[in-house]
N, C-alpha and C positions, 0 to 999 in steps of 0.2 A: 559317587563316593567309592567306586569299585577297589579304586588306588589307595584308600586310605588318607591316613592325612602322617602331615610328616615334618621334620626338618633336616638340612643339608646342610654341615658345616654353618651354626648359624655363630655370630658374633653380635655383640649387641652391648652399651653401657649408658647411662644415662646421661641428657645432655648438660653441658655446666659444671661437667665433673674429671678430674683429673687421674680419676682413679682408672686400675686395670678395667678392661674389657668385663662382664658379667659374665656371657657366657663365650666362653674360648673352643671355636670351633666343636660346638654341641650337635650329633644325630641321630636323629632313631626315625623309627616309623611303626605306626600305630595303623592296624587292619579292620576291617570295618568287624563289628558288632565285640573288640577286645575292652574289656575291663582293667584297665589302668592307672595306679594310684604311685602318685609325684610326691617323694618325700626329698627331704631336706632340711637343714637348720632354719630358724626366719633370716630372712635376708637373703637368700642364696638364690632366687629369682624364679619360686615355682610360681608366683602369681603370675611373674613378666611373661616366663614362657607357656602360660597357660593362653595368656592373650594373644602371643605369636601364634600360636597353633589355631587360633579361631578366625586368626584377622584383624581384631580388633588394635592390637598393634602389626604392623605402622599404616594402617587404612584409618583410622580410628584418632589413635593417638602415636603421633610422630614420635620416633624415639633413634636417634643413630644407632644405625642396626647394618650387618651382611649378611647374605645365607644363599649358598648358592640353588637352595632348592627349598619352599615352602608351599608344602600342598594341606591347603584348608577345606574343609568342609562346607557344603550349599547350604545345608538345613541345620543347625546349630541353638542352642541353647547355653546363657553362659548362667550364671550363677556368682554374686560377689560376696565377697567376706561381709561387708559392711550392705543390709539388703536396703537403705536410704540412698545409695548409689544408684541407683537402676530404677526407682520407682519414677513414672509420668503423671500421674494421676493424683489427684487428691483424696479420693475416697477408695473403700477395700472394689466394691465393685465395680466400678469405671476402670480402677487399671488391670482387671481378666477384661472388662471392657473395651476397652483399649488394643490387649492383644488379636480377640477376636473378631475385634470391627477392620482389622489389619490383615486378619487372613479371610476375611469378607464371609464369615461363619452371617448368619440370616437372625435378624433382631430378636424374632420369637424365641428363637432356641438359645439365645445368649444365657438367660437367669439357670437354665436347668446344666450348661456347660460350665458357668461360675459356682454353682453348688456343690457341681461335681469335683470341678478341680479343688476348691479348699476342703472337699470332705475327704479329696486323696491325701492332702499333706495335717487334716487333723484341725484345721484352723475352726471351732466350733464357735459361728457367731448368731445371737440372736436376730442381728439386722446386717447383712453383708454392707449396707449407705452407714457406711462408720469411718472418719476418719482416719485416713493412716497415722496420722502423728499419733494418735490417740490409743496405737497397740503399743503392745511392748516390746521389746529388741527380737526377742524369742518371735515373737505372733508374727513380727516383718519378716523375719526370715524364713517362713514356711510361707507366706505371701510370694515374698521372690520365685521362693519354688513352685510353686504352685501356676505362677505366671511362666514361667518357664517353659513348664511343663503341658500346658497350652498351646502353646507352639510345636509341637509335638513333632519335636527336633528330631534328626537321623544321629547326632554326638550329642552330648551332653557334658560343657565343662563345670566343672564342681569344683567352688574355693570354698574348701571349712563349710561348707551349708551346714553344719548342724552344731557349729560353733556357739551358738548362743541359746540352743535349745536342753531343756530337762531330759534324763533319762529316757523317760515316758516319748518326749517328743521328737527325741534320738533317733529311737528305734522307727519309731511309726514311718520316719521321713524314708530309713535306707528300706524299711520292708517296700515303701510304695516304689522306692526306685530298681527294687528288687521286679518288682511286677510289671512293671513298664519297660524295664533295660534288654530284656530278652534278646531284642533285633539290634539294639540301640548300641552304640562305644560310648563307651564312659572314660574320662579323664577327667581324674580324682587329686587335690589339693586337701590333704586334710591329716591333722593332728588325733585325733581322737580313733585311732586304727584299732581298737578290738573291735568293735561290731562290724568291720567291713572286708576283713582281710578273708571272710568265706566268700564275696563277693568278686575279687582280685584274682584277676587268670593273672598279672603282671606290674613287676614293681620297679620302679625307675627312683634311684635314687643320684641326688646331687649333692656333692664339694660343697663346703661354705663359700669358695671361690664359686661357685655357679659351674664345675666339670661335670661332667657323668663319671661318679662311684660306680654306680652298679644297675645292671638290667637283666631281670628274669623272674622265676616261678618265686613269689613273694618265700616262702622255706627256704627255698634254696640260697635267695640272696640274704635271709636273716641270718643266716650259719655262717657264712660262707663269709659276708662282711661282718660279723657283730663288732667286734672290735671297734672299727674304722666308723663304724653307726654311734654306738656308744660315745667315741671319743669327741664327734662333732656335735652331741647330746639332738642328736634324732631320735624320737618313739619310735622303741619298739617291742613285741609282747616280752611282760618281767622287769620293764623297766623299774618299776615302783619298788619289786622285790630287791633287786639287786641294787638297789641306792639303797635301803635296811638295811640289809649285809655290811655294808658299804660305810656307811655313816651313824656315828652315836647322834645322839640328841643333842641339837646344839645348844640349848639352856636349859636348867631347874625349873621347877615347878614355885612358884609365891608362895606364899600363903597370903591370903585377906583376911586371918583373922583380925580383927580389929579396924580396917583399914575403911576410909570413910568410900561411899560409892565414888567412880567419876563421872556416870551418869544414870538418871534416877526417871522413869516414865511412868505414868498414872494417867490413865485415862486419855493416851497421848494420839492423837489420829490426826492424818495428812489428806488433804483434800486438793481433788482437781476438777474445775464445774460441776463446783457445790456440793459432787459425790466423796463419799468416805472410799478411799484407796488403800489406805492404809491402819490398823490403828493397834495401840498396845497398852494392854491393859495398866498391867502391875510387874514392873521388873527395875532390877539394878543392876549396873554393870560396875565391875570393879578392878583396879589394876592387874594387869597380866593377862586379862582374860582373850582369849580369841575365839570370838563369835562365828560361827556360819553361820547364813542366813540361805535357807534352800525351800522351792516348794514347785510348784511348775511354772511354768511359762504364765505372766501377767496374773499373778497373785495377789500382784502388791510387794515382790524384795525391794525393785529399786526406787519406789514410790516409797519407802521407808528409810532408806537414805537421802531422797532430796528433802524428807522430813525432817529429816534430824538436824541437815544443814538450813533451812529457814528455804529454800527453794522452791516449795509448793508452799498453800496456806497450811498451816494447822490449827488445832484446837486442844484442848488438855494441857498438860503441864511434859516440858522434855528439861528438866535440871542439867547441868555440867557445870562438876565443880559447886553445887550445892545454889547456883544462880539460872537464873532464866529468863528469857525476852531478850538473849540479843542479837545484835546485827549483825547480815553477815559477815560484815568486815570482822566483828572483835570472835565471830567461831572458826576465822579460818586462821586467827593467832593459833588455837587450841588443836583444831577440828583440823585434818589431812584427807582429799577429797576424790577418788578417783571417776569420772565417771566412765558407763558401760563403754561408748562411742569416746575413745581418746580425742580426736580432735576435739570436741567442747572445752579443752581444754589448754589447745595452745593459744596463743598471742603474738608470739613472736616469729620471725623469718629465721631462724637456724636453731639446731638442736643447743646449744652453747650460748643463745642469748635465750634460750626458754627456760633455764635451770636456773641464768644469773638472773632473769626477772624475778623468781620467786624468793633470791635473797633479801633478810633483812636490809634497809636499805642504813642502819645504824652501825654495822659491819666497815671496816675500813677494804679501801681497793683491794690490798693483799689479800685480805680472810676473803672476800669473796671468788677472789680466784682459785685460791685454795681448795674454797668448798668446791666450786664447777669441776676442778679438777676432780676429786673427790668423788664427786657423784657423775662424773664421765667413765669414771673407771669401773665405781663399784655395779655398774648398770649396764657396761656394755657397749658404752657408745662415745667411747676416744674416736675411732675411724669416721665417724656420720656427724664429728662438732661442727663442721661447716653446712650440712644439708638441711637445708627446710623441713620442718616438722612432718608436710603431708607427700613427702617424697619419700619418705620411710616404709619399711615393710610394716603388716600390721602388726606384727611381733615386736619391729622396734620402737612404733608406735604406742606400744603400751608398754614399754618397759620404761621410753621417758617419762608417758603419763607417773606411772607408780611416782619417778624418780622427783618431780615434780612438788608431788605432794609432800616426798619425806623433805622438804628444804630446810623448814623451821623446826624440825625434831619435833612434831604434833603429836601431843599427849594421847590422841583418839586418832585412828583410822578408819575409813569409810571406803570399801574398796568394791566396786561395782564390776564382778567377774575382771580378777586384774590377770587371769591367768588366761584367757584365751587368744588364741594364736600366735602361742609363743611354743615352742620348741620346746622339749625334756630338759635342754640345760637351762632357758631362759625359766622353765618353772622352779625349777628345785633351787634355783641360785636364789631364787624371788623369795619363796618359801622358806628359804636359811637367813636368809635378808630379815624378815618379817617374825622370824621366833628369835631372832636377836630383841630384835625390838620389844617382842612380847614380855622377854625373859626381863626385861632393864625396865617394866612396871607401863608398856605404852598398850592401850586396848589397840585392837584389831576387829575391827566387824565387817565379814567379810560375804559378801552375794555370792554364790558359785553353786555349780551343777556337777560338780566334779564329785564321785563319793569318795576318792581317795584324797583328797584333801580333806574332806569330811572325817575322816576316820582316820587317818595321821597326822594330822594337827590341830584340828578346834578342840577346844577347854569344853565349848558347850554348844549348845545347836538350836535355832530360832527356826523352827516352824510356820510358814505362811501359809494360810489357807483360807479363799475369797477375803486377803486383805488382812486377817487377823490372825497380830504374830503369837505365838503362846512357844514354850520351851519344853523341850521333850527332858523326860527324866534319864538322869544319872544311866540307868538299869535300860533304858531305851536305845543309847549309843553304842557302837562298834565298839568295840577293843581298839586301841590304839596305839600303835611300838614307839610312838611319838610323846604322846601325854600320859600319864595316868590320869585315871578318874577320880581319883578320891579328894576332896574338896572346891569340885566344883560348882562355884554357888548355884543354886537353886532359886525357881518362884520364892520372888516375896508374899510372904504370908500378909 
């Protein structure tokens, strides 16, 4: 790996498609032990060229592609957005097992090298012979890493690894990669750039077209492009500040006085093999409100949204609308559903028959096209009506999912982290999307890790902890330039 790794005039577009080239004569070159982090809008091809730079496209997966020069690394580690991608194995320790019976590591010392690797990425489990389905999106993803990291690669490509992890579990993953990177290249995909840009000798950023913007000392290129960053709604540090400055609030605050709940839980708990996952005592929710739902990795947030939509078992009483026990067909009239993983949720072969599938089908041919149109536009995704759902960036993959859910105008949303791997613009559009909605009487319950959505836009704040949600007081939550706090419901007494 003396040479580094690199590309040369690389050209590349996906196959099936009419559209321009992705990347238009793209190159640079990356030096052995450099720390490198790939930004860009979603879509603009950091995951594709993360897989060119390793190999994995086109040895892997075929894609029309030119370059006159690709030097890939011998000893590699990849890392995917989505860590069910990548996993061989069924259970947590068979697949460290897996990687170590590969690099022919000796049986004895397998349990004390799997201990090690999940106690570097934080994954604390009572019995490592635990099903993978059986973590939560967060706990897989420290698993990826951690297999990964096993392998105990000479580069290390990183998409978003910390995309679906808490605060808490943020930090722990980039300090372990802190401690292991020393000798190591790093080449970095990821949206969440405050905790890593002390770690970034170098920043490479790309066009929404797929060009190269800009390459150098991450300061330098922050100043130097803001502008051109901003305008293609790239992260970057003060983004958050500068959209305040930027933007009033885009609706009023309700009032509920008076106004009857739209959903009502007592003694409400979700179960999955026969264990309590989730449960909620005494609360109500009422028009306008917008909920976060925050606590760490495998809590129980998203185990409290397949609750709510009838997807796990449950027990206790969950009201909407003053009624209870029904199917799920009559709560997805009501009930808009995202979940964590966007694909569980398509059905259909192109972006433009995934949005007309979820119209009423009592709508005449016109209204329906109308809507498609509609929510083509207002989401983003006129350019991508013809492409298959799983051929999407994961940014644009969950900005259908969102799009999806709003089809019926559903009174309640349920939105299982709808903000990650999307882009600065893809979020704040989302987020203005979404206190529309609020503002016009539609709840919002929303899972995220994010604290500034926490604190610029929820009404109120649901608390998980081992499974049980309780609401923190008034006097507990940030300040917010977004909501004010005063009349936001409270525990029911």
């Amino acid at each position: 790996m003396s040479e580094g790794i690199g590309v040369t005039n690389l050209r590349l577009k996906y196959p099936g498609e009419a559209a321009p080239l992705l990347f238009q004569g793209v190159s640079f070159s990356i030096q052995p032990g450099e720390k490198v982090l790939l930004l860009g809008p979603s879509g603009s091809g950091k995951s594709t060229l993360l897989q060119v730079l390793s190999g994995i496209v086109p040895d892997i997966i075929e894609i029309p592609m030119k370059a006159d020069e690709i030097r890939t690394p011998a000893r590699w580690g990849y890392v995917f957005q989505d860590p069910d991608t990548q996993f061989c194995m069924p259970y947590v320790d068979e697949e460290l097992a897996f990687v170590l019976e590969n690099l022919q590591v000796p049986r004895e010392q397998m349990p004390a090298r799997i201990a090690h690797y999940l106690s570097q990425v934080g994954l604390e489990l009572d019995d490592a012979h635990i099903l993978i389905g059986q973590l939560s999106q967060g706990m897989k993803q420290r698993l990826a890493i951690a297999s990964v990291l096993a392998l105990e690669p000479e580069v290390l490509f990183l998409d978003e690894p910390t995309a679906l992890l808490d605060e808490e579990g943020t930090q722990q993953v980039w300090d372990t990669i802190r401690e292991i990177s020393a000798e190591k290249t790093l080449v970095i995909v990821e949206h969440k750039i405050s905790g890593i840009l002390d770690l970034i000798d170098r920043l490479i950023v790309m066009s929404p077209d797929g060009e190269l913007l800009a390459d150098g000392p991450p300061q330098e290129v922050f100043q130097a492009y803001r502008q051109q960053i901003a305008e293609y709604g790239i992260w970057y540090p003060g983004v958050w500040d500068d959209y305040e400055q930027m933007n009033a609030r885009a609706g009023g605050e309700m009032s509920t006085d008076n106004l009857p709940p739209v959903m009502t839980f007592r003694d409400f708990v979700g179960l999955r093999g026969g264990q309590i996952k989730t449960s909620v005592d005494n609360l109500n929710v009422y028009p306008g409100d917008w909920i976060t739902v925050v606590g760490a990795n495998g809590t129980g947030k998203s185990s409290l949204l397949l609750a709510i939509m009838c997807l796990i078992k449950t027990g206790g009483d969950c009201w909407i609308d003053g009624a209870k026990g029904y199917r799920i067909e009559q709560l997805a009239e009501q009930v808009g559903f995202v979940f964590q993983n966007p694909e569980f949720q398509f059905v259909t072969n192109s972006v433009e028959e995934e949005l007309a599938y979820s119209l009423p089908e009592a709508e005449s041919r016109e209204a329906q096209l109308a809507a498609t149109e509609r929510l083509l536009r207002e989401y983003d995704l006129l350019a991508l009506r013809e492409r298959h759902p799983f051929q999407l960036s994961m940014g644009q993959k969950r900005r259908l999912s969102v799009a999806t859910a709003m089809v019926r105008g559903p009174r309640i949303l349920l939105l299982d982290e709808p903000t990650f791997g999307l882009d600065a613009h893809g979020t704040l559009r989302m987020l203005q999307q979404l206190e529309r909605l609020r503002a016009s009487g539609t709840v919002i319950v929303m899972v995220t890790h994010d604290p500034q959505i926490v604190q610029r836009w929820a009404t109120r704040v649901w608390q998980v902890e081992a499974g049980r949600v309780t609401e923190r007081a008034a006097a507990e939550l940030p300040a917010s330039p977004v909501h004010g706090r005063e009349g936001a419901p409270q525990l029911c007494k």
